[in-house]
C-alpha positions as CSV (number, residue, x, y, z in Angstrom):
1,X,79.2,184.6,96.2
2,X,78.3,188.1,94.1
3,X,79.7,189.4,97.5
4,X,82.8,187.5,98.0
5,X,83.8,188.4,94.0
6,X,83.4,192.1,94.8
7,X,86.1,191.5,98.3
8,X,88.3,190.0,95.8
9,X,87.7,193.0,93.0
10,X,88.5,195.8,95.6
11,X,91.4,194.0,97.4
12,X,92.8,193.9,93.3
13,X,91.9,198.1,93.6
14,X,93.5,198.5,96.7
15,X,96.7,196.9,95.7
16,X,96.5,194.3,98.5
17,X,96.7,191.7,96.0
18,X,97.9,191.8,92.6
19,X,95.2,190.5,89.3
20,X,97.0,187.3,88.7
21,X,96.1,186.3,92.8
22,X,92.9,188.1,92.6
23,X,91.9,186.1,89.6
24,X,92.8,182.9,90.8
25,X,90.5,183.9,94.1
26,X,87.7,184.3,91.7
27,X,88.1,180.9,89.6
28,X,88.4,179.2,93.0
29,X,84.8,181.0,94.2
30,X,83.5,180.1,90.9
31,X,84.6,176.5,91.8
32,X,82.8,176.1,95.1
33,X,79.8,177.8,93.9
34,X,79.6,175.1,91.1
35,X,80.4,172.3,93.1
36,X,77.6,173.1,95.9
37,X,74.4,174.1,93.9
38,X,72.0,171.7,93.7
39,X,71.2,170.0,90.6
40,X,68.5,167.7,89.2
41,X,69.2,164.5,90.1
42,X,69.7,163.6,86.3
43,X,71.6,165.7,85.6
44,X,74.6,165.3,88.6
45,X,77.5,163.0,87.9
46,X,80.3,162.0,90.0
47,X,83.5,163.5,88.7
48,X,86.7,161.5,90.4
49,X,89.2,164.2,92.5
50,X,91.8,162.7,91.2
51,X,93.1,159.9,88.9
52,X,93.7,157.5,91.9
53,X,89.6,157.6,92.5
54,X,89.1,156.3,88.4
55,X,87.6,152.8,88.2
56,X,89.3,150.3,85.6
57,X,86.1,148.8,83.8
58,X,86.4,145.7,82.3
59,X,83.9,144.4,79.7
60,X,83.3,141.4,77.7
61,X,80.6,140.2,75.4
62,X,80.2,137.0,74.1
63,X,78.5,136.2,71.2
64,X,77.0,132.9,73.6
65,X,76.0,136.1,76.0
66,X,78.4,134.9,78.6
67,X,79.0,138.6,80.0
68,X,81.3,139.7,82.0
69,X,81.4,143.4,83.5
70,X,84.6,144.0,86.1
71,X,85.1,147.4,87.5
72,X,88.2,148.0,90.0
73,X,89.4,150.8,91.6
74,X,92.8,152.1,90.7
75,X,93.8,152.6,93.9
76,X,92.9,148.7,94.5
77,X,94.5,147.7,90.7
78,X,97.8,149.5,91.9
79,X,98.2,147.8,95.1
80,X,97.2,143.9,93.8
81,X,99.5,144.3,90.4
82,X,102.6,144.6,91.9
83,X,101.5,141.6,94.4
84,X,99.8,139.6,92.3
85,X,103.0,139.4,90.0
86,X,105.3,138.4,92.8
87,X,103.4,135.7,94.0
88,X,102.1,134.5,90.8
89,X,105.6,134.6,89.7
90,X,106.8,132.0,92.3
91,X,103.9,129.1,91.5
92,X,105.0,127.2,88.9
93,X,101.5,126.7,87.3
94,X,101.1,130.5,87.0
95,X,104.9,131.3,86.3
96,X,104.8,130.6,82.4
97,X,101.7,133.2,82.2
98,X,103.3,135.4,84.1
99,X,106.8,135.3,83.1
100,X,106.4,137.8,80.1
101,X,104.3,140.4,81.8
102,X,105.9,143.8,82.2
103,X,104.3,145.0,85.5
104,X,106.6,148.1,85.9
105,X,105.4,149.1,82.7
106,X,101.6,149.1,83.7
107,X,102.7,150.7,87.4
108,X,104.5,153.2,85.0
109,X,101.4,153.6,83.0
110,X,99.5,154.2,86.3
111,X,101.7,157.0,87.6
112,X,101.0,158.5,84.4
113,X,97.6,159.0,84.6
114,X,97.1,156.5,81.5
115,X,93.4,157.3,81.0
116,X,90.4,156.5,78.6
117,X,90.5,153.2,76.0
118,X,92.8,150.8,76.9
119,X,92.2,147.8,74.7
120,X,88.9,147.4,72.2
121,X,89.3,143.9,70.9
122,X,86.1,142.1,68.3
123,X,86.4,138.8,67.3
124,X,85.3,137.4,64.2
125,X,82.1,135.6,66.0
126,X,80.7,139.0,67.4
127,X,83.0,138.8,71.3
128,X,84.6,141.8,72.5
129,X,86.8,143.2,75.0
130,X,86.7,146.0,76.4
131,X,89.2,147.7,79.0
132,X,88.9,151.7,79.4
133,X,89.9,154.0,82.7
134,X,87.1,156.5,83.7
């Protein structure tokens, strides 16, 4: 990589490319050096490319430890909201639950890139709900 900075350095020198290209060359070099050397196992983590690869992670804890851990992929969340809603919509069972639920809102909140804590709810007998986007 030491050799490919220095192209990028005398290209800058030689006026072939100005310092605001050439730096962004070098930051992209950095990059791909960073994202190919090997790491400990331990130590690696998956880092989504983009918000459409974040998981929605659902998690409630009952104080009668009936657990339940739910973890959807955006991409999957996107799709089945607007869906779900329509058909739900048209059962009459389902309708009054549904009925109230602003889905262009969440869609809305997905194009946005809502991320982190969602909802953090504790009950008074030790359950809680938790919904965060990581």
């Amino acid at each position: 990589m030491k050799s490919e900075i220095e192209k990028v350095l005398t290209m800058v020198q030689e006026g072939k490319i100005d310092t605001e290209k050439g730096s962004e060359l070098i930051q992209v070099l950095k990059e791909k050096e960073q994202s190919t050397s090997v790491r400990p196992l331990s130590y690696t983590t998956h880092k989504p490319s983009s918000y459409i690869d974040k998981t929605l992670k659902i998690r409630v804890v009952s104080a009668e430890s009936d657990n339940v851990n739910v973890n959807l992929p955006i991409k999957l969340v996107k799709v089945v909201l607007a869906a779900g809603h329509s058909i739900a919509s048209k059962i009459p069972q389902s309708e009054q639950y549904v009925k109230d639920i602003n889905i262009d809102l969440i869609l809305e909140a997905i194009e946005n890139e809502l991320d982190g804590q969602i909802v953090d709810v504790k009950s008074a007998n030790g359950d809680t709900v938790s919904i965060v986007i990581e």
